[in-house]
C-alpha positions in Angstrom: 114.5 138.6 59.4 111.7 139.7 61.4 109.6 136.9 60.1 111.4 134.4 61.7 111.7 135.7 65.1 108.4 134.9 66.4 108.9 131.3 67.2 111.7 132.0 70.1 109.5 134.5 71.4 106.7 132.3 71.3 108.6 129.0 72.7 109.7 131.9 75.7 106.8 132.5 76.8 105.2 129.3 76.9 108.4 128.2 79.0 107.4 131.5 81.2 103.9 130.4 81.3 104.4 127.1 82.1 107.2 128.0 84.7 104.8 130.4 86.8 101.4 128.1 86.7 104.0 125.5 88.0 105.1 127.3 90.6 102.1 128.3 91.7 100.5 125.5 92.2 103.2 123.7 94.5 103.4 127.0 96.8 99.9 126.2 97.5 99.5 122.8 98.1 101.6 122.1 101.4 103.9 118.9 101.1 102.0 115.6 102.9 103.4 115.1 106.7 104.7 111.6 106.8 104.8 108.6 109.7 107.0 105.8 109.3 104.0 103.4 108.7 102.3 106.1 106.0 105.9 106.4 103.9 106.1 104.4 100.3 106.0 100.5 101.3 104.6 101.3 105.1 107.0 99.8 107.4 109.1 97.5 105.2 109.9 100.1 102.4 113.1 97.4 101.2 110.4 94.9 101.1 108.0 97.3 99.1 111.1 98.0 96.7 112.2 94.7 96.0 108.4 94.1 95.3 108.7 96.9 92.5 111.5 95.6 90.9 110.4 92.1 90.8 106.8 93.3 89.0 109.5 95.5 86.2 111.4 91.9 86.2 108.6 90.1 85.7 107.2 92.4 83.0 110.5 92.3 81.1 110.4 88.8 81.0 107.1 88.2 80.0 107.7 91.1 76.7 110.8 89.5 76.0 110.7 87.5 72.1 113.1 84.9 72.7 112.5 82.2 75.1 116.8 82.0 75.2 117.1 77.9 75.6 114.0 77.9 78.6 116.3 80.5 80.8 113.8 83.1 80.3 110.7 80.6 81.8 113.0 79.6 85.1 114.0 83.1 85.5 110.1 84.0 85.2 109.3 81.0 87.5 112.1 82.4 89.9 111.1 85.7 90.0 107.5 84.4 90.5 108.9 82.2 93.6 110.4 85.6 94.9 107.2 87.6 95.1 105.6 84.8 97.1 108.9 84.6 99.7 108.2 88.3 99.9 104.7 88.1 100.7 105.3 85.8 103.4 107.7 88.0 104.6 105.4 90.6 105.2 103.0 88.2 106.7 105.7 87.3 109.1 106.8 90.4 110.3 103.0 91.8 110.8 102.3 88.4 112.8 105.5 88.5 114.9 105.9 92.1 115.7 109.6 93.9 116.7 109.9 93.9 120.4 110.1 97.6 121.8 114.2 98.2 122.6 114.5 98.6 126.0 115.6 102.2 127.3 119.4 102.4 128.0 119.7 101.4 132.0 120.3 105.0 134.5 122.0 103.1 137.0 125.4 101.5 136.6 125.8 98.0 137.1 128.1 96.8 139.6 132.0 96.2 138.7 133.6 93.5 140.0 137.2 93.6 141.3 139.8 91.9 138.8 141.3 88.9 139.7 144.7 89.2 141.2 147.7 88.5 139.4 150.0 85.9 141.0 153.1 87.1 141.5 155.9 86.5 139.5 157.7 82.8 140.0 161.1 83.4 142.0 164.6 82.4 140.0 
């Protein structure tokens, strides 16, 4: 019986080993401080996405063995056509910037009286 107990002892503490170098090293490394232009995909993360998921697309595609009556080319072709509409979305939105929002006005715009009801026609 004691022969066999060695290998949950040993497969604990490997786990235990592995658990504490783990956490060691992410206590000292402090997390990266992030700006809206330094997250994943700058600033057009949707953009970035959809970039990402059209690459996996295409990949599938490309891997996959039947050619399924010539769907599998236009789909390819499509998803090809996508990446380049991204692209130039990108180059869009860096040539024609967001105007800053205005700050909400401090002062209360005038109010105009209401128009006066007629009064009601006599019987």
């Amino acid at each position: 019986m004691r022969t066999n107990a060695w290998l949950p002892i040993f497969a604990l503490a490997t786990g235990l080993l592995l658990g504490a170098s783990t956490t060691a090293l992410t206590q000292t490394t402090a997390p990266p401080t992030q700006t809206p232009t330094q997250r994943p995909g700058g600033r057009h993360p949707h953009i970035a996405g959809a970039e990402r998921a059209l690459k996996h697309a295409e990949r599938q595609l490309e891997e996959a063995a039947h050619h399924y009556g010539g769907h599998r080319a236009k789909a390819l072709e499509l998803v090809k056509q996508a990446e380049g509409e991204l692209k130039q979305a990108v180059e869009y939105a860096k040539a024609n910037p967001p105007a800053p929002s205005k700050p909400a006005s401090t002062t209360t715009p005038a109010t105009t009286p209401a128009p006066a009801t007629p009064p009601p026609p006599k019987q």
